[in-house]
DRENDO-1510 file (C-alpha; in Angstrom, 1 decimal, always signed):
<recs>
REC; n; res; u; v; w
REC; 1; UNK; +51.3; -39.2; +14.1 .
REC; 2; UNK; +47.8; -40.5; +14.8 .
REC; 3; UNK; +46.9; -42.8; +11.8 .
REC; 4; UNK; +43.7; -42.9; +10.0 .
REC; 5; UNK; +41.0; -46.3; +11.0 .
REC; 6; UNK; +40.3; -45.8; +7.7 .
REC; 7; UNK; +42.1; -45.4; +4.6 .
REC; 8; UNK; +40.5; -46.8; +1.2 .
REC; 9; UNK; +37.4; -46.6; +2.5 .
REC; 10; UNK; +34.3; -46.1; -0.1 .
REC; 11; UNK; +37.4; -46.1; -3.1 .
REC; 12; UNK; +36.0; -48.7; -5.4 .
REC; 13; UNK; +38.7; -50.9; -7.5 .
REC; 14; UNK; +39.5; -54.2; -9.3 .
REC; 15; UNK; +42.9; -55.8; -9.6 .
REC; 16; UNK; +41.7; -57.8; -12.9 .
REC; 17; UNK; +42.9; -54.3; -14.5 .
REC; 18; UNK; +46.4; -55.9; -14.6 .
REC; 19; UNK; +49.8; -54.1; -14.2 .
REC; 20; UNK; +50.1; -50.4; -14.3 .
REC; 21; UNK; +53.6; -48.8; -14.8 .
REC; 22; UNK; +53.3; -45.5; -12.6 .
REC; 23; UNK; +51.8; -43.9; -9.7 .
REC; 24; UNK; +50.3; -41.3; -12.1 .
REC; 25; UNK; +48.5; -43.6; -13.9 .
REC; 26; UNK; +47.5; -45.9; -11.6 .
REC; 27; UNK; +45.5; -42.6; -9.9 .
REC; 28; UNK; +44.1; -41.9; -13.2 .
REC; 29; UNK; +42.8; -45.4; -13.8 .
REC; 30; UNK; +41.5; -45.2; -10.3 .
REC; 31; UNK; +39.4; -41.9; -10.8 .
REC; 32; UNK; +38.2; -43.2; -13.9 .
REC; 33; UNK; +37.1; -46.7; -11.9 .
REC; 34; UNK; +35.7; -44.6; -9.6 .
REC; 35; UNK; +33.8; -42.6; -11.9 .
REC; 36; UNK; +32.3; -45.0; -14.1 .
REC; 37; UNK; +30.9; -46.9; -11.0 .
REC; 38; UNK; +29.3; -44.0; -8.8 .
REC; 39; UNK; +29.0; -41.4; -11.5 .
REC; 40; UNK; +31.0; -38.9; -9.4 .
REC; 41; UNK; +34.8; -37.7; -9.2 .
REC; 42; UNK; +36.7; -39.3; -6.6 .
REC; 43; UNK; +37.2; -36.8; -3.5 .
REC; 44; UNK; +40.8; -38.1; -2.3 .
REC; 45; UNK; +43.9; -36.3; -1.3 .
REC; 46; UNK; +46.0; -39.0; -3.3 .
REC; 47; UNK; +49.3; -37.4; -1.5 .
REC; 48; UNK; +47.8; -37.6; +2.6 .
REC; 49; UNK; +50.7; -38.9; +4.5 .
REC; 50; UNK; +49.1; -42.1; +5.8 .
REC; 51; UNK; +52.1; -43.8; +7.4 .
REC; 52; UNK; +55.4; -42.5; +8.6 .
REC; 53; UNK; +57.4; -45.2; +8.1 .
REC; 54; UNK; +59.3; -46.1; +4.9 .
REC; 55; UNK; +58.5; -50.1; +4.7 .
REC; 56; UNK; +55.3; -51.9; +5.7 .
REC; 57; UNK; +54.3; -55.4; +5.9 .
REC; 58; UNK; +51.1; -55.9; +4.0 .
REC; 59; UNK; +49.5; -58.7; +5.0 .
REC; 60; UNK; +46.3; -60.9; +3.5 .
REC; 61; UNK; +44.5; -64.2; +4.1 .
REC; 62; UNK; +44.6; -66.7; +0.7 .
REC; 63; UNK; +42.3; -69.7; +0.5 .
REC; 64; UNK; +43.6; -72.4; -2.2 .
REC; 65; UNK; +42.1; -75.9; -1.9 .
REC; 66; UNK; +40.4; -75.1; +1.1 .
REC; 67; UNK; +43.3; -74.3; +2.9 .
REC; 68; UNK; +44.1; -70.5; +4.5 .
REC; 69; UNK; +46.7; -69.3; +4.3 .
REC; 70; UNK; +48.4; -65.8; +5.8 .
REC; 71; UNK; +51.2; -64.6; +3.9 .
REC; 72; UNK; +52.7; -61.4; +3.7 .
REC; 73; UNK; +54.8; -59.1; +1.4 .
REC; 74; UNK; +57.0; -56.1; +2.4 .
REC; 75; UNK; +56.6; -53.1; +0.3 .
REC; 76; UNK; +58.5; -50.0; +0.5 .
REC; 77; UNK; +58.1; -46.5; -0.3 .
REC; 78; UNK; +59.8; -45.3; -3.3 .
REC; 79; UNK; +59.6; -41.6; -2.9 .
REC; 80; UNK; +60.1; -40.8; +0.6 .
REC; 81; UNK; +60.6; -41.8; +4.2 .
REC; 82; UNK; +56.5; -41.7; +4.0 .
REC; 83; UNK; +53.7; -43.7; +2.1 .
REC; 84; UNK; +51.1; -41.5; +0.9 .
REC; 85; UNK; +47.7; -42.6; +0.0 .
REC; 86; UNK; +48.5; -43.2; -3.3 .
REC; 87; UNK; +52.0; -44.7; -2.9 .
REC; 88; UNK; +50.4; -47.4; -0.5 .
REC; 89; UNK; +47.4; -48.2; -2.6 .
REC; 90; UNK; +50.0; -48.4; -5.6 .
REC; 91; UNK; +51.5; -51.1; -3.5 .
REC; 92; UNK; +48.7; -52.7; -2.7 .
REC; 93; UNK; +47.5; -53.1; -6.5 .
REC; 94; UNK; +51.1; -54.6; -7.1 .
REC; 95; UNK; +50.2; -57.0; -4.8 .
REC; 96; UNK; +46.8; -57.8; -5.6 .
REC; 97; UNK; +47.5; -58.4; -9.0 .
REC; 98; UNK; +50.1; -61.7; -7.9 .
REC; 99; UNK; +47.3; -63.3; -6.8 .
REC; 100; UNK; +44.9; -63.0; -9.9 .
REC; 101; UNK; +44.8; -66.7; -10.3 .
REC; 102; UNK; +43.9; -67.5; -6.5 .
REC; 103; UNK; +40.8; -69.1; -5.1 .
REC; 104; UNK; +39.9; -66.4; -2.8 .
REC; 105; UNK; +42.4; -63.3; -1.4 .
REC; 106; UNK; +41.2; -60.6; +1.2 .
REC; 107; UNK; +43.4; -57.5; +2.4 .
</recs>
């Protein structure tokens, strides 16, 4: 499988929306982020197989007190031996939302 270079590109979000209990949702609340922002419905195929593989180390770069750091978290697809768009952005929210109370945090 050739893998996309890029795969949330030009999909605007904020992890200060908090916890979101289902994929489903978490796509609506997306489109309507999206919406609000650009005035326009999102154009995604939220179920594109982006990566064959059924775990993935997401990794990011945290700043606290000056200090970087580069941690990482395994996620895993729930659904398949596959993430799909939505399944890995999904993730990437749970994520994201841990580290609310950080200095800085870039994916």
């Amino acid at each position: 499988m050739k893998y996309p270079k890029k795969i949330l590109h030009n999909i605007y979000w904020s992890f200060s929306i908090g916890e979101i209990e289902t994929i489903e949702s978490f796509v609506e609340k997306v489109e309507e982020y999206n919406k609000n922002i650009t005035g326009k419905k999102l154009n995604v195929n939220w179920d594109q197989i982006v990566f064959n593989f059924s775990a993935l180390e997401l990794q990011y770069v945290k700043i606290i007190n000056g200090e970087v750091e580069e941690p990482y978290e395994l996620i895993t697809s729930e659904t398949s031996e596959n993430f799909s768009l939505k399944e890995l952005f999904y993730n990437v929210h749970k994520v994201g939302i841990n580290l609310a109370d950080d200095e800085n945090c870039f994916f």
